[in-house]
PyMOL Python script that loads the backbone (N, CA, C, O; Angstrom):
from pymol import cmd

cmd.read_pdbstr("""\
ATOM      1  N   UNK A   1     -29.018 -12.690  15.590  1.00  0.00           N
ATOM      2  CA  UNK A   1     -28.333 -13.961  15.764  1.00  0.00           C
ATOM      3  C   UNK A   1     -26.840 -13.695  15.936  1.00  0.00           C
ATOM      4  O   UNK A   1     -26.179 -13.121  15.071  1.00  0.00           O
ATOM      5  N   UNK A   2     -26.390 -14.092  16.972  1.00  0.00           N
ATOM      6  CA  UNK A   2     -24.954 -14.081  16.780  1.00  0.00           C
ATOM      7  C   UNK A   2     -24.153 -14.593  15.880  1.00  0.00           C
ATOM      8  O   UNK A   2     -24.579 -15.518  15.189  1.00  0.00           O
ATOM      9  N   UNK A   3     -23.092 -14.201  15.732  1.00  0.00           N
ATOM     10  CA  UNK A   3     -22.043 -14.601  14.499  1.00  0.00           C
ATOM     11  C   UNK A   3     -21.454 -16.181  15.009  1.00  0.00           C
ATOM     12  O   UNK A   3     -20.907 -16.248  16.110  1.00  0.00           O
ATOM     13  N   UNK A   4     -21.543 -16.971  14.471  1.00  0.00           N
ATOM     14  CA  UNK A   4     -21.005 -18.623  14.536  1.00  0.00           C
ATOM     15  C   UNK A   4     -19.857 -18.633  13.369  1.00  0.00           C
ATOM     16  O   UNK A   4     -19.700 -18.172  12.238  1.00  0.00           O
ATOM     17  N   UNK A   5     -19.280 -19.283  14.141  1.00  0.00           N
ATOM     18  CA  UNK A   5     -17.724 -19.882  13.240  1.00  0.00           C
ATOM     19  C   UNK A   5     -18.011 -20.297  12.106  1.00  0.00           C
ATOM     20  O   UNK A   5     -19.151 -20.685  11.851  1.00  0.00           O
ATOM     21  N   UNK A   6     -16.869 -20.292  11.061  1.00  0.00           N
ATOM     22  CA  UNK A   6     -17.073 -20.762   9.796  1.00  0.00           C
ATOM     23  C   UNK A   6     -17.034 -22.320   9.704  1.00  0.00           C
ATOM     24  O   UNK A   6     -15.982 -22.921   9.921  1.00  0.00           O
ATOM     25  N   UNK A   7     -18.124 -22.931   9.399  1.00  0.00           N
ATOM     26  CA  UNK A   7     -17.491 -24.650   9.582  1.00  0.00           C
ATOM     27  C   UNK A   7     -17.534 -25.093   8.342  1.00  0.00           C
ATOM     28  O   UNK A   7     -17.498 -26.323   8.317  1.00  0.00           O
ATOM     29  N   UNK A   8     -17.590 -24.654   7.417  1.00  0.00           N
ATOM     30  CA  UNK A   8     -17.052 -25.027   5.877  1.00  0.00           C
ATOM     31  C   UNK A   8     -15.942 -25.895   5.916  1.00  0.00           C
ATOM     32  O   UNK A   8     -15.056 -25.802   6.766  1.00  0.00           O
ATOM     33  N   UNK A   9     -15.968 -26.694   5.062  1.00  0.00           N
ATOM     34  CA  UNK A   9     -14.695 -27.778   4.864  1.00  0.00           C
ATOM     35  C   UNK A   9     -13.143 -26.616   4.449  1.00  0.00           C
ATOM     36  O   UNK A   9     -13.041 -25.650   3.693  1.00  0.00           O
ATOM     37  N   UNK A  10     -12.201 -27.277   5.318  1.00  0.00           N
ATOM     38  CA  UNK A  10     -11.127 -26.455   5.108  1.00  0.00           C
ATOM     39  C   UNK A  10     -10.311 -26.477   4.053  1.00  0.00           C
ATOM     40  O   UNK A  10      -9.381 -25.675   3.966  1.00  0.00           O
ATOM     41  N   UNK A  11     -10.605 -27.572   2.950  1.00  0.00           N
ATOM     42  CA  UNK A  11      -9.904 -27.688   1.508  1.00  0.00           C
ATOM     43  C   UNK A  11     -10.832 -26.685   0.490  1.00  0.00           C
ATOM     44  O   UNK A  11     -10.742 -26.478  -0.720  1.00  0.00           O
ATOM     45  N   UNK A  12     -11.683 -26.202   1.432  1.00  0.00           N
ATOM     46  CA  UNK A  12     -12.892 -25.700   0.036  1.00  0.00           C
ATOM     47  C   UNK A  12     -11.962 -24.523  -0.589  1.00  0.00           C
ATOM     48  O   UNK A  12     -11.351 -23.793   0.191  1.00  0.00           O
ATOM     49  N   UNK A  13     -11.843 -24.324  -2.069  1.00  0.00           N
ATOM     50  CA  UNK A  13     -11.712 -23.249  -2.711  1.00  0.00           C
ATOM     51  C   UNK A  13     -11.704 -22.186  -1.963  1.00  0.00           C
ATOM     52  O   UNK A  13     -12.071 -22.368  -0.803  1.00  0.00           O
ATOM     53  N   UNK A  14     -11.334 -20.902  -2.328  1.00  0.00           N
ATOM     54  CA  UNK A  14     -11.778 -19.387  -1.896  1.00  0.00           C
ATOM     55  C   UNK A  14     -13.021 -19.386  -2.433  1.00  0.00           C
ATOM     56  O   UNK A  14     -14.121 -19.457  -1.884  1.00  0.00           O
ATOM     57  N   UNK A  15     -12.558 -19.250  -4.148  1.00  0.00           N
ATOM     58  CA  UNK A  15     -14.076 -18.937  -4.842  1.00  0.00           C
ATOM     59  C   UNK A  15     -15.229 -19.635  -4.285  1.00  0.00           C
ATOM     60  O   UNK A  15     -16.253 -19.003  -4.023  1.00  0.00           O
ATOM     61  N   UNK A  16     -15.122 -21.131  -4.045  1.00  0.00           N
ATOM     62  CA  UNK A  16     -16.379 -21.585  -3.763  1.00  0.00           C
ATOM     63  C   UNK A  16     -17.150 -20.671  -2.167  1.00  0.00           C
ATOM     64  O   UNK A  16     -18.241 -20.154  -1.927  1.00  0.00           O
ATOM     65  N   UNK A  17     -15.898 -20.869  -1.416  1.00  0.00           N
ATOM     66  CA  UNK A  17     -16.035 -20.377  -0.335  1.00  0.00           C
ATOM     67  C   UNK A  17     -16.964 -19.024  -0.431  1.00  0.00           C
ATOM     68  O   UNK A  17     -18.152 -19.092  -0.115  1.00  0.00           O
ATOM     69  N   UNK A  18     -16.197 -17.417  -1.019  1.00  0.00           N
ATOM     70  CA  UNK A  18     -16.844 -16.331  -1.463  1.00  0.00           C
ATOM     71  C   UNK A  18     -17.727 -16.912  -1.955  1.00  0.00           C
ATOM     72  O   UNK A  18     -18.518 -17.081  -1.027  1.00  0.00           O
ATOM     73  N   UNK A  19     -18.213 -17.431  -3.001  1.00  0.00           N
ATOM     74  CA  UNK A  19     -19.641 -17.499  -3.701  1.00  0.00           C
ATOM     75  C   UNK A  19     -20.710 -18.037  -2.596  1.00  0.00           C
ATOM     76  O   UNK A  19     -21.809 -17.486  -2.661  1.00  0.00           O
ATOM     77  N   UNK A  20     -20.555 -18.993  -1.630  1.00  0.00           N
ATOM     78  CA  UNK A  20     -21.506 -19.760  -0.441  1.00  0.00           C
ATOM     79  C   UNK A  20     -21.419 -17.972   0.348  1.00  0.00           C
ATOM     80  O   UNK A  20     -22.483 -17.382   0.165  1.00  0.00           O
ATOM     81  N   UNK A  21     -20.424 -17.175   1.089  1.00  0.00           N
ATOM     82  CA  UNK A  21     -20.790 -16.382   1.738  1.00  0.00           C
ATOM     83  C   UNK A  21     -21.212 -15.269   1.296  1.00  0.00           C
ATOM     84  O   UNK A  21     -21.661 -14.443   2.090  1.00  0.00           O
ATOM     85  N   UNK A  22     -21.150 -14.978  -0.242  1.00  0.00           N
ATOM     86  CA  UNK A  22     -21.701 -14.131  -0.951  1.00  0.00           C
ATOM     87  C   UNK A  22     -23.700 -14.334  -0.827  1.00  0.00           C
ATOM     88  O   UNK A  22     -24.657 -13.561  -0.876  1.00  0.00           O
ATOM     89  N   UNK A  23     -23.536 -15.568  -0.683  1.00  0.00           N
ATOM     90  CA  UNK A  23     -25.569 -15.946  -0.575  1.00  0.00           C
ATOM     91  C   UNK A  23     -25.702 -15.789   0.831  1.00  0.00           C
ATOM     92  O   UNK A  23     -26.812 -15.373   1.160  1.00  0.00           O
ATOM     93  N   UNK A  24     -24.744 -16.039   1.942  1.00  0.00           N
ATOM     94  CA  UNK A  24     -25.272 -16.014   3.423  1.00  0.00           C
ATOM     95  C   UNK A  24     -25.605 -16.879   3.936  1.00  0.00           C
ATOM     96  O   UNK A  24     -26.549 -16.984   4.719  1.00  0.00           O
ATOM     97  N   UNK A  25     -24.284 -18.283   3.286  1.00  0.00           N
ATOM     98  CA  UNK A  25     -23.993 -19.521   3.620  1.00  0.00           C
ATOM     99  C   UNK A  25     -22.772 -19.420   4.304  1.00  0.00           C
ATOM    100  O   UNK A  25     -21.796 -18.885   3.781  1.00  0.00           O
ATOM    101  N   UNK A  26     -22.746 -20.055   5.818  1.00  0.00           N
ATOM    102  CA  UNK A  26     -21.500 -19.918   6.515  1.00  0.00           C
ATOM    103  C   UNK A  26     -21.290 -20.724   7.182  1.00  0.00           C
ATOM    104  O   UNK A  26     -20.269 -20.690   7.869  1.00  0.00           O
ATOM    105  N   UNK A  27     -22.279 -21.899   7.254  1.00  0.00           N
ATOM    106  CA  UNK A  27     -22.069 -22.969   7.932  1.00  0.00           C
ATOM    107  C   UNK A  27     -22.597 -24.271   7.351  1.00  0.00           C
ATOM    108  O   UNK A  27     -23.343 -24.093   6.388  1.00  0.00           O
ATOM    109  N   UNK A  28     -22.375 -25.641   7.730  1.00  0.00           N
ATOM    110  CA  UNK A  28     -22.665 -26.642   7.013  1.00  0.00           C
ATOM    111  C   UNK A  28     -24.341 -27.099   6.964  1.00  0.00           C
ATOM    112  O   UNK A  28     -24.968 -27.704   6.094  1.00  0.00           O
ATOM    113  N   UNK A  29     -24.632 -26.716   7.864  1.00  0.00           N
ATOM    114  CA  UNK A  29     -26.241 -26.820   8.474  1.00  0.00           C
ATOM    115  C   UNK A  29     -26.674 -26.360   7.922  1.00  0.00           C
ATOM    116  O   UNK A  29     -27.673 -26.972   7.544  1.00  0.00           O
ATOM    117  N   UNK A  30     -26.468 -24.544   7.094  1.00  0.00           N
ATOM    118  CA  UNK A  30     -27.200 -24.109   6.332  1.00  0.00           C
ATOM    119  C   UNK A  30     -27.612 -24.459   4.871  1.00  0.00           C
ATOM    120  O   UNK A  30     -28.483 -23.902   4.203  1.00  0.00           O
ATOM    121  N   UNK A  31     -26.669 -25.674   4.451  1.00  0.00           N
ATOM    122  CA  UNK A  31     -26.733 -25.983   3.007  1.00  0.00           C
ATOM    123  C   UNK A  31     -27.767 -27.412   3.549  1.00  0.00           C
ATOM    124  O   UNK A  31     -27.635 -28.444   2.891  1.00  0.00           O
ATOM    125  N   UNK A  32     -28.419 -27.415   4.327  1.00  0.00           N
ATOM    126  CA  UNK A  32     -29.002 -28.823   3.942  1.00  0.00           C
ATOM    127  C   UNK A  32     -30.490 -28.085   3.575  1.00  0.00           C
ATOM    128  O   UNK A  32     -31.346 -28.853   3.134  1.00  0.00           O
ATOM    129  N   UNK A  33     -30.714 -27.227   3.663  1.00  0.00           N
ATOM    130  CA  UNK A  33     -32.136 -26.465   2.662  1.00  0.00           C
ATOM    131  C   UNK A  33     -31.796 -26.278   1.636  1.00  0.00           C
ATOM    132  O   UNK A  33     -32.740 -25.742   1.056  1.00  0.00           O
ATOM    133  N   UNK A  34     -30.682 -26.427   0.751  1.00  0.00           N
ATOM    134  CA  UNK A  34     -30.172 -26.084  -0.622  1.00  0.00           C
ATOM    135  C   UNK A  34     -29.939 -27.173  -1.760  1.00  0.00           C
ATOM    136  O   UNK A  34     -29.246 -28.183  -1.884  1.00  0.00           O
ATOM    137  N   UNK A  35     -30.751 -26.552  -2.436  1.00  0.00           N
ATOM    138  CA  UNK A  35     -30.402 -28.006  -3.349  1.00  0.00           C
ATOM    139  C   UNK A  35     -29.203 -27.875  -3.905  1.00  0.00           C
ATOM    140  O   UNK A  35     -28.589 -26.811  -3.823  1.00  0.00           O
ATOM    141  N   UNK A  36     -28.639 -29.120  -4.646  1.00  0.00           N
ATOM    142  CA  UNK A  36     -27.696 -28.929  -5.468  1.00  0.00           C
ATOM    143  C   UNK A  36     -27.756 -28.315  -6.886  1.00  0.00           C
ATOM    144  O   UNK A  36     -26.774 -27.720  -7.330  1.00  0.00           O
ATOM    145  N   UNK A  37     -28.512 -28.404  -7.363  1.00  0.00           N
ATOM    146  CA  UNK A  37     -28.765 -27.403  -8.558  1.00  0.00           C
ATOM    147  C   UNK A  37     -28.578 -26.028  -8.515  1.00  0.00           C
ATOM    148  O   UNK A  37     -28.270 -25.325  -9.477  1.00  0.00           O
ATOM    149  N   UNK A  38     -28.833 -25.547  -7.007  1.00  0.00           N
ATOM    150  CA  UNK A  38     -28.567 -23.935  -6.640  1.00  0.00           C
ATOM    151  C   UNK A  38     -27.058 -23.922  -6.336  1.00  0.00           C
ATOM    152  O   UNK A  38     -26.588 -22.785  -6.290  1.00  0.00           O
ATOM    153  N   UNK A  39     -26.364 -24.729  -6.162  1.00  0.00           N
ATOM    154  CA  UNK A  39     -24.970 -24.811  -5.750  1.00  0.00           C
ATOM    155  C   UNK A  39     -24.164 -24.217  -7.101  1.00  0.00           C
ATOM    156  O   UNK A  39     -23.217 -23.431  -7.063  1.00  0.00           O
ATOM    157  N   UNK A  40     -24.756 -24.771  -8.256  1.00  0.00           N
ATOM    158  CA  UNK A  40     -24.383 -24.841  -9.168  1.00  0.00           C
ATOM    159  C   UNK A  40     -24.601 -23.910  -9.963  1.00  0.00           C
ATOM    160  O   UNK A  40     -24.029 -23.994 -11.050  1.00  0.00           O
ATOM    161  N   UNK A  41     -25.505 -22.693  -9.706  1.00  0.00           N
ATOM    162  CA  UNK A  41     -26.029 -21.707 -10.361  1.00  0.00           C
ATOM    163  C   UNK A  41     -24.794 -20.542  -9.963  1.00  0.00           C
ATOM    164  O   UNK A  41     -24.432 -19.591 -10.656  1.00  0.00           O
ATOM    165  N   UNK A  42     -24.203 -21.030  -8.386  1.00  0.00           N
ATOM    166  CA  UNK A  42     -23.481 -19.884  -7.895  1.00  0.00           C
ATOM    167  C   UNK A  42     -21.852 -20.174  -9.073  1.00  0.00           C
ATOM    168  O   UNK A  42     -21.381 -21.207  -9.548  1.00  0.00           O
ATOM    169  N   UNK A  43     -21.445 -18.797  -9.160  1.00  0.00           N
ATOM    170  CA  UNK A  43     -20.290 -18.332  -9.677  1.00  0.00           C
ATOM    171  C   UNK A  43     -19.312 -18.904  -9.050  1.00  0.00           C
ATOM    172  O   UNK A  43     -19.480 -18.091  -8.141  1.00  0.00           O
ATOM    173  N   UNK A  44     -18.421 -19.553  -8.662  1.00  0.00           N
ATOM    174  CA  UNK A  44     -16.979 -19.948  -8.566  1.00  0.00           C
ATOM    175  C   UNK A  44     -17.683 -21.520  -8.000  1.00  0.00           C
ATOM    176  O   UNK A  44     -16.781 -22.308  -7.718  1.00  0.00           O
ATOM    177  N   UNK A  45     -18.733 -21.949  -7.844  1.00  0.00           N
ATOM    178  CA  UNK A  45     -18.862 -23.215  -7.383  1.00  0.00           C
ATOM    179  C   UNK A  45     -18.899 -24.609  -8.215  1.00  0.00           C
ATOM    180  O   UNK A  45     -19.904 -24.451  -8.908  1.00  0.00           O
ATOM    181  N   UNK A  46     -18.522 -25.516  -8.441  1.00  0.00           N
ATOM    182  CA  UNK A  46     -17.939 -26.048  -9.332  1.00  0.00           C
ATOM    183  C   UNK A  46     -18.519 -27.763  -8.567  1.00  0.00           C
ATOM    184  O   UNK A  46     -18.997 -27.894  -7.440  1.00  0.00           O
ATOM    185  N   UNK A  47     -18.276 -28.891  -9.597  1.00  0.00           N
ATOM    186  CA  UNK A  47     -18.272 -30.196  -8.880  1.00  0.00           C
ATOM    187  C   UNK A  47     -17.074 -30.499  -7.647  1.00  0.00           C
ATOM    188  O   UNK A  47     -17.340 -31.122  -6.619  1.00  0.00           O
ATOM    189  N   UNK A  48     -15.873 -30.000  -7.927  1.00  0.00           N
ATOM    190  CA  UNK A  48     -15.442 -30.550  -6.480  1.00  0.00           C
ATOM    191  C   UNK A  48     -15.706 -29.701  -5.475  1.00  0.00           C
ATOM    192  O   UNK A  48     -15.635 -30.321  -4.414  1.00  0.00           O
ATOM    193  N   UNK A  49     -15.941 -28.716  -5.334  1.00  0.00           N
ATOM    194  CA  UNK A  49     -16.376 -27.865  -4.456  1.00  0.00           C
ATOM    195  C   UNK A  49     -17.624 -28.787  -3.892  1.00  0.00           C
ATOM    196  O   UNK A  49     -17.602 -29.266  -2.758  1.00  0.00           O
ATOM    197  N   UNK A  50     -18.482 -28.938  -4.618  1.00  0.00           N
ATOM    198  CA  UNK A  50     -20.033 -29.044  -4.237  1.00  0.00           C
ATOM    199  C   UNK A  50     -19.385 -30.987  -3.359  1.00  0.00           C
ATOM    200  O   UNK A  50     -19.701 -31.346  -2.225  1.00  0.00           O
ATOM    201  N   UNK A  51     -18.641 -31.681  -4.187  1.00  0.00           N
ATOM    202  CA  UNK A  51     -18.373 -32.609  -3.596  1.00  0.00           C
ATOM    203  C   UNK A  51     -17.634 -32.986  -2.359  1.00  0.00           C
ATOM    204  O   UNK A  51     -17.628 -34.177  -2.048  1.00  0.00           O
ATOM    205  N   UNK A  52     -16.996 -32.100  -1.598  1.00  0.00           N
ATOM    206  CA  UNK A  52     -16.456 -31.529  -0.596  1.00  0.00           C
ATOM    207  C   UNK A  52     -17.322 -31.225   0.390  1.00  0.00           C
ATOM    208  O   UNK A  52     -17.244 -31.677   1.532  1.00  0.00           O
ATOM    209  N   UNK A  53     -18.280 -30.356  -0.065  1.00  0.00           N
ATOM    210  CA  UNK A  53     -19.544 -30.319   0.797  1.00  0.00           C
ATOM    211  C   UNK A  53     -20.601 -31.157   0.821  1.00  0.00           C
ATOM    212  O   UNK A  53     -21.486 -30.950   1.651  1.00  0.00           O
ATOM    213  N   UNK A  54     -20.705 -32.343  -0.160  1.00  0.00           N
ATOM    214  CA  UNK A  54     -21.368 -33.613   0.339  1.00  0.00           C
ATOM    215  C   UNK A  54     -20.827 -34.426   1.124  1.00  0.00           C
ATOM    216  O   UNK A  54     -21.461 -35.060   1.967  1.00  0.00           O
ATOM    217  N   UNK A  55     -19.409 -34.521   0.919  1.00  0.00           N
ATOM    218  CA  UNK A  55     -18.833 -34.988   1.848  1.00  0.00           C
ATOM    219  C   UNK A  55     -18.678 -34.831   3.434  1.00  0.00           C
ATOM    220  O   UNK A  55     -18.568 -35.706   4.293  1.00  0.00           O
ATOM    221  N   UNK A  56     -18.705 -33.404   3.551  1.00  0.00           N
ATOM    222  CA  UNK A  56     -18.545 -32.806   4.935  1.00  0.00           C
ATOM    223  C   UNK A  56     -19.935 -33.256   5.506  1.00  0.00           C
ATOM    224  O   UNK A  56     -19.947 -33.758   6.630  1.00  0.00           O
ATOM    225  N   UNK A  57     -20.910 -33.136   4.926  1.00  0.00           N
ATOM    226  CA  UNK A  57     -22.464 -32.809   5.544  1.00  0.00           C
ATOM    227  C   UNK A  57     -22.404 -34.763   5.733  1.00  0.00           C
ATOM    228  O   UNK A  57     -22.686 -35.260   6.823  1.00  0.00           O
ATOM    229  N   UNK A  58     -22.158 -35.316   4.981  1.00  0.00           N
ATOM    230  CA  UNK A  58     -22.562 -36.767   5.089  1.00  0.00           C
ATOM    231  C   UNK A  58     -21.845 -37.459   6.346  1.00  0.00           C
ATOM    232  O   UNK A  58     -22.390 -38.376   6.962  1.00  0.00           O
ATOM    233  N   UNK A  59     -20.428 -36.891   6.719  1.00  0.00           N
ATOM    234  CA  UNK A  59     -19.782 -37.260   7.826  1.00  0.00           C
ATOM    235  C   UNK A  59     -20.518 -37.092   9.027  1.00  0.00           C
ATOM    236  O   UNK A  59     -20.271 -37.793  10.008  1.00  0.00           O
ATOM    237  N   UNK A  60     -21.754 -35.874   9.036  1.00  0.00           N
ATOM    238  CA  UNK A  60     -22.464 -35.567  10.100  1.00  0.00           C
ATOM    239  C   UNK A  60     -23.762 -35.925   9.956  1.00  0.00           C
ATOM    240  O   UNK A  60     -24.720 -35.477  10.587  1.00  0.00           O
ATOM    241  N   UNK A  61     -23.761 -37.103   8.736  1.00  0.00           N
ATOM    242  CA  UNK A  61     -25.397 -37.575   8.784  1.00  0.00           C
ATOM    243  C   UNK A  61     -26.266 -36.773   7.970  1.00  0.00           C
ATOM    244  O   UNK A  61     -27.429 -37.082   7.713  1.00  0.00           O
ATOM    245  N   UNK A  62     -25.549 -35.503   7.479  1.00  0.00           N
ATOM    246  CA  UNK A  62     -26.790 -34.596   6.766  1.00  0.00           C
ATOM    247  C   UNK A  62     -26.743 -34.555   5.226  1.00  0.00           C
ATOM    248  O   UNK A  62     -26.002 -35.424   4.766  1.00  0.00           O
ATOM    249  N   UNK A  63     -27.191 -33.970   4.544  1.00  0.00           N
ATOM    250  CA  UNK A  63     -27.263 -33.874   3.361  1.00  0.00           C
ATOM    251  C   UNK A  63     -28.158 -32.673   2.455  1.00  0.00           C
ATOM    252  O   UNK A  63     -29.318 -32.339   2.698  1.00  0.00           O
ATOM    253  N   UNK A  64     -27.213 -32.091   1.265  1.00  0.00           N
ATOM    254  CA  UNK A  64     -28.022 -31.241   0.504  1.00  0.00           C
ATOM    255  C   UNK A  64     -29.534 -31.632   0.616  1.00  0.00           C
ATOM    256  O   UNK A  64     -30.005 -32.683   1.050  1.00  0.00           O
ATOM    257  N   UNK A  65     -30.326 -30.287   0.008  1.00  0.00           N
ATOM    258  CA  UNK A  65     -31.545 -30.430   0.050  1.00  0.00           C
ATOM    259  C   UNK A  65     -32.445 -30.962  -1.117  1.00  0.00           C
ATOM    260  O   UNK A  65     -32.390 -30.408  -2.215  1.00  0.00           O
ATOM    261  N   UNK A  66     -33.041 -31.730  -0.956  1.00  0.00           N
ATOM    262  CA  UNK A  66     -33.804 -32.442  -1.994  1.00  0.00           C
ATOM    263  C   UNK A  66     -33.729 -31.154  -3.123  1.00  0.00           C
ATOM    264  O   UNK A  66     -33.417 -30.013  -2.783  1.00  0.00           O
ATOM    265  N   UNK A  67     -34.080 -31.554  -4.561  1.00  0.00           N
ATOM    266  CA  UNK A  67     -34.368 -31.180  -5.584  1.00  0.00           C
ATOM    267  C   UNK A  67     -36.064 -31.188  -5.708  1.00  0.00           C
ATOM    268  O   UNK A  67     -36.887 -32.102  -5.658  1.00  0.00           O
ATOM    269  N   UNK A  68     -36.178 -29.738  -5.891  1.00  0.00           N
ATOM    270  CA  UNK A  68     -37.851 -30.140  -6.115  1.00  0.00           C
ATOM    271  C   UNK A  68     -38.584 -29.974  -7.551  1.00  0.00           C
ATOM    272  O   UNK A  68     -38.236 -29.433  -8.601  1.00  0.00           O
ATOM    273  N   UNK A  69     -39.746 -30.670  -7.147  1.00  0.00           N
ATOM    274  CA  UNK A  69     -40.063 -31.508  -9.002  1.00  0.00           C
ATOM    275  C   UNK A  69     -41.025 -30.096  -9.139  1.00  0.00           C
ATOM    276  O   UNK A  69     -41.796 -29.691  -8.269  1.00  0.00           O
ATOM    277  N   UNK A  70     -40.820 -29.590 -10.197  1.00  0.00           N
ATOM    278  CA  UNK A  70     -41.485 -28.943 -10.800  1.00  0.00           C
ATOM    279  C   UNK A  70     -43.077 -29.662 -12.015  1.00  0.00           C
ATOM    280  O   UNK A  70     -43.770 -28.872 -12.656  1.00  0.00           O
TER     281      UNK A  70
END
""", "prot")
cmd.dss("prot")
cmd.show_as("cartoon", "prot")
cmd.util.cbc("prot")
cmd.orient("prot")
């Protein structure tokens, strides 16, 4: 696959930032398979971080990935 631009929100943290490309998250599309609970497991990712990226994804109609019921 070729390499695609970073389209992460441009206020995001570093840390949050490193911790999303530390998993082999680099674009906004890729977090809509992710729940938010996994957002939250990662190291420097935090509520405004994660809220930044609801934000971004919702401007384009998309959204984190469901939570699944155990």
């Amino acid at each position: 696959m070729p390499d695609t631009p970073d389209d992460l929100p441009a206020g995001l943290s570093s840390s949050a930032r490193r911790a999303l490309t530390r998993k082999g998250y680099t674009r906004l599309d890729q977090l809509t398979q992710v729940p938010e609970s996994e957002l939250y497991c990662m190291h420097g990712m935090g509520a405004k971080a994660i809220g930044q990226l609801r934000v971004a994804l919702a401007a384009r109609g998309q959204g984190l990935a469901e939570e699944a019921d155990h």
